[in-house]
N, C-alpha and C positions, 0 to 999 in steps of 0.2 A: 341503725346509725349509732355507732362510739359517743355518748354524751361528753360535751368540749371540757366540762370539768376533769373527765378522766385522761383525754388528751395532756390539759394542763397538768397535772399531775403526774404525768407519765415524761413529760417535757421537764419537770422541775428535777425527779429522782433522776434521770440520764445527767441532767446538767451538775446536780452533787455528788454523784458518782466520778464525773468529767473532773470535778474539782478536785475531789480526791485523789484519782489517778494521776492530775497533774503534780500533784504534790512528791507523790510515789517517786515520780519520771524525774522532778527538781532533787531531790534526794540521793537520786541513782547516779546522776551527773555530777552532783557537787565535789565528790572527789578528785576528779580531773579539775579540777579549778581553785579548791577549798586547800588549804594547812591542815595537817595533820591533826592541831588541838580542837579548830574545828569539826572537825569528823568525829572527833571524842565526843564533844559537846551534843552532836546530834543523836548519838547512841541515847543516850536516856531522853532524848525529843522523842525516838521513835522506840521506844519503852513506855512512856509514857501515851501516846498517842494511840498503841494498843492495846491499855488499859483503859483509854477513855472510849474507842470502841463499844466495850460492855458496857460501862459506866453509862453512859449517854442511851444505849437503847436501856437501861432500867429509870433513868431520869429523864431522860426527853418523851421517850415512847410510853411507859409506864408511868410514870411522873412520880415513881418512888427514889428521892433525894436520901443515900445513905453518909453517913457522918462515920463510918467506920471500914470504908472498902480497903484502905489500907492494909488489911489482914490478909487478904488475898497475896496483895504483893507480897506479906513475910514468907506466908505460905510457899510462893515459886521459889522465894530466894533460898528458904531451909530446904526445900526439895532439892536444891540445885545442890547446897550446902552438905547435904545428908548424903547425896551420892556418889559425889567428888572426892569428899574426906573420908567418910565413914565406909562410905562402899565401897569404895576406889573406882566407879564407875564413869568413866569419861564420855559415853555416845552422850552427844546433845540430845537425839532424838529420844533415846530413852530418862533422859531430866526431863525432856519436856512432858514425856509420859506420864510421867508419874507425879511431876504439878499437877497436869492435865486433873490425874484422877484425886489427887488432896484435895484439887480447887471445887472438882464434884461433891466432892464427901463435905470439905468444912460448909461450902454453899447450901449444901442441902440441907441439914443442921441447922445453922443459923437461918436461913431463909425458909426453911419450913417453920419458924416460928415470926420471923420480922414480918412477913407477906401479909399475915393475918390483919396487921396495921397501916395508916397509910399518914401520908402530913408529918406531923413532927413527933408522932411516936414511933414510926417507925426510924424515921429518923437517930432518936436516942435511942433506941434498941439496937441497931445498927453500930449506934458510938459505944455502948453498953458491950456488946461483944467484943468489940475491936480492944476497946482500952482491957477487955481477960484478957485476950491473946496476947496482946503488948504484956502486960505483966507477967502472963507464962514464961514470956521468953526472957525476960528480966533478972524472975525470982528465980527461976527453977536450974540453975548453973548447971546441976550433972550432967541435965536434958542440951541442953540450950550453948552453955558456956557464957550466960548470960551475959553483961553489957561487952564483953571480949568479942562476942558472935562466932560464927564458923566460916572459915576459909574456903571460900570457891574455888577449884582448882579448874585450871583453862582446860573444857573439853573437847573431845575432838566434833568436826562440823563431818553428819556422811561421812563420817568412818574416816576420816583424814583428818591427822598431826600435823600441825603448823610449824616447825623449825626455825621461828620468828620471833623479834622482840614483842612484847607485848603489845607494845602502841601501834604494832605491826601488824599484829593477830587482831587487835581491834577496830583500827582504823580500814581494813581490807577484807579479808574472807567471812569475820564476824557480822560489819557492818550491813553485807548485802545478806547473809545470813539473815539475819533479824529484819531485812527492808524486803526480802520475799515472802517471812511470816507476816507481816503488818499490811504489805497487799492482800495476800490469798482471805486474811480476817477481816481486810475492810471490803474486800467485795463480796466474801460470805454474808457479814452480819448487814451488807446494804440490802443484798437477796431475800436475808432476814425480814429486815424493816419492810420491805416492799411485798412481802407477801400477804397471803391472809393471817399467818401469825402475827406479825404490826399492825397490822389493820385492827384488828380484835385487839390488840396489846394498846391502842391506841384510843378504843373505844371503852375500854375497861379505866383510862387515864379519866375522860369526860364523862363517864356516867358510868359507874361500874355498877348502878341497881337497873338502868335501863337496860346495859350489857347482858348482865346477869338474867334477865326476863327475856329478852331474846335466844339464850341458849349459848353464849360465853362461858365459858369455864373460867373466873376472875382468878379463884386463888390458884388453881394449875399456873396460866399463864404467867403471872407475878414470880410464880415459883421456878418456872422454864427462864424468864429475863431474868432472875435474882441468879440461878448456877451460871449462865452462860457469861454473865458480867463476871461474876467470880472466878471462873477458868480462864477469861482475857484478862483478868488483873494477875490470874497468877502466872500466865506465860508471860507478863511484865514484868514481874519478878524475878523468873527465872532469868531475863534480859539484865537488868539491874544487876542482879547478884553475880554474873559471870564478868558484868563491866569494871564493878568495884573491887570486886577478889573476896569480898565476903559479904555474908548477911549475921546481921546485927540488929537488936528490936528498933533500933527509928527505924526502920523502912517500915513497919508497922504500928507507927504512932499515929495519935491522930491529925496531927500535923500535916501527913502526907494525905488523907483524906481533903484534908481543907487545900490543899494544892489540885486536889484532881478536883474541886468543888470550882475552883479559881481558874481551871483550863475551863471547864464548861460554860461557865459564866464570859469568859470573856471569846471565847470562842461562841457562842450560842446553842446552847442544849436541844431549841428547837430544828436543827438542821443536822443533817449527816456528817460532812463533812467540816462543819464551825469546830467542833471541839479537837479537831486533828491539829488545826491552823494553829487553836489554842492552846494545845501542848507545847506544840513548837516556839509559839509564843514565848511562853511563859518558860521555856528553859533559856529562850538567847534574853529574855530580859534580867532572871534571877543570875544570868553568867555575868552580863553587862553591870545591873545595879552593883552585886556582889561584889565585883572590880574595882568597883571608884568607890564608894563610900561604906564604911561601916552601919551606915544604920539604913541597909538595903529592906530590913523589914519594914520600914515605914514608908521608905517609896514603892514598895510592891502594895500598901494596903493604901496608898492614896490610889496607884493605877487600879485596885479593884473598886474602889468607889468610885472610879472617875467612870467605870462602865454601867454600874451598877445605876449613875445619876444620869448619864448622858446616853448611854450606849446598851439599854435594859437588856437586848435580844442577844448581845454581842455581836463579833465582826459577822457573821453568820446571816444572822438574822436581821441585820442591818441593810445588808448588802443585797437579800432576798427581798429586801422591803422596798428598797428603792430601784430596782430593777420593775418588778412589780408596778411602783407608782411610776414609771417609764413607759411601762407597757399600756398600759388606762390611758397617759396624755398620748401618745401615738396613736 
């Protein structure tokens, strides 16, 4: 007989899978409905939201919290940047390739040395890389074109040129462009989570000496969720840098790490689908704040303390909690 705990659990991932995909389907639709600035707006939601993908299996699953993912994103956006202008290379398919393979190499790199740590060393090790690579692309002007950055040029989607104004090419063919990559990745990395590699990635979270004595491989694993996070922040990049027309060192500051810190948080780290919610969140909020008041930074850092004191788990984890105590009084 199936022990009911694994039912339960098999019942919880189909249902944040469900949420996810609902989200996917609300996305798909909102252009028949939505303004065109809206649509703008949601490109970097779902830029963002598949960088918190990876993100969230190395901090929810792994429970190693980086302070420097940010780099990844420069990484996709100068890939993007490097092929467009310098190569003259327009296939989308081939930028993404070749993020694909920087986000492999810088990941491995760095994450073959941050893994070894865990808590808030790796953490600053994490911030420790991120703020070189910010400064590479700062200092180093011949490389770089420093604080100017390099110009995106519009690539073509599957071999097809758009004839379109920009807001045209972004709002339409780009859009679902980018909303078919952010499915196929959230239902890959849920297959992820839900395999024996989460399982173990999850067990190496709670006790990586017990893990480790049962026959866990910790630092492999750390080091599998450390590249795979880094290749989905750098195809977020890549999404970024094509939306903006360039990449420039903030999109690799640490600033933008402390945003994807702030989707997880208020989305919930401990769920699949929380920190997607949380992306989305946190771009119509920083649109909204940003509109009405200038000192949008401080109503965004009262909203993160207001989760952080009320709302520990986020909307995610909240909403898993009280379903749950739903299900106990039934």
């Amino acid at each position: 007989m199936k022990p009911i705990a694994s039912d339960v659990s098999s019942r919880k991932a189909l249902i944040s899978l469900s949420v996810f995909l609902a989200l996917i389907v609300s996305l798909a639709l909102l252009p028949q409905v939505a303004t065109p600035y809206l649509i703008t707006v949601m490109i970097p939601a779902v830029s963002y939201g598949i960088a918190m993908l990876g993100f969230n299996l190395l901090f929810g699953s792994a429970g190693l919290l980086s302070f420097g993912h940010s780099m990844f994103l420069g990484v996709g956006a100068y890939a993007a940047a490097y092929m467009t202008t310098a190569a003259g290379i327009r296939s989308m398919e081939l930028i993404l390739l070749v993020a694909i393979l920087a986000g492999v190499v810088f990941s491995i790199v760095v994450g073959s040395l941050s893994v070894r740590y865990t808590h808030i060393f790796f953490g600053i090790l994490t911030l420790a890389f991120g703020m070189l690579f910010h400064s590479f692309l700062f200092k180093f002007y011949d490389i770089t074109w420093g604080d100017q950055g390099i110009r995106v040029l519009r690539p073509a989607l599957l071999g097809q040129t758009w004839d379109v104004s920009t807001t045209e090419f972004l709002t339409g063919p780009f859009y679902y462009y980018a909303l078919v990559i952010y499915a196929v990745l959230g239902v890959a990395i849920w297959k992820l989570r839900e395999s024996a590699f989460g399982l173990h990635l999850r067990a190496t979270r709670e006790n990586p000496n017990k893990a480790a004595y049962v026959g866990v491989k910790v630092y492999a694993l750390r080091l599998w969720a450390f590249v795979i996070s880094g290749v989905c922040c750098s195809i977020a990049g890549v999404l970024m840098g094509v939306t903006t027309g360039l990449a420039d060192p903030e999109i690799a500051y640490w600033t933008q790490s402390g945003n994807l810190i702030f989707m997880a948080v208020m989305g919930g780290s401990g769920t699949f689908a929380g920190p997607a919610y949380g992306a989305l969140l946190f771009v119509l909020l920083h649109d909204i704040v940003n509109a009405v008041t200038p000192y949008w930074r401080f109503m965004l850092g009262s909203v993160l303390v207001f989760f952080v004191l009320f709302l520990p788990k986020g909307l995610g984890g909240t909403l898993d909690e009280f379903m749950a105590n739903r299900r106990r009084r039934t």
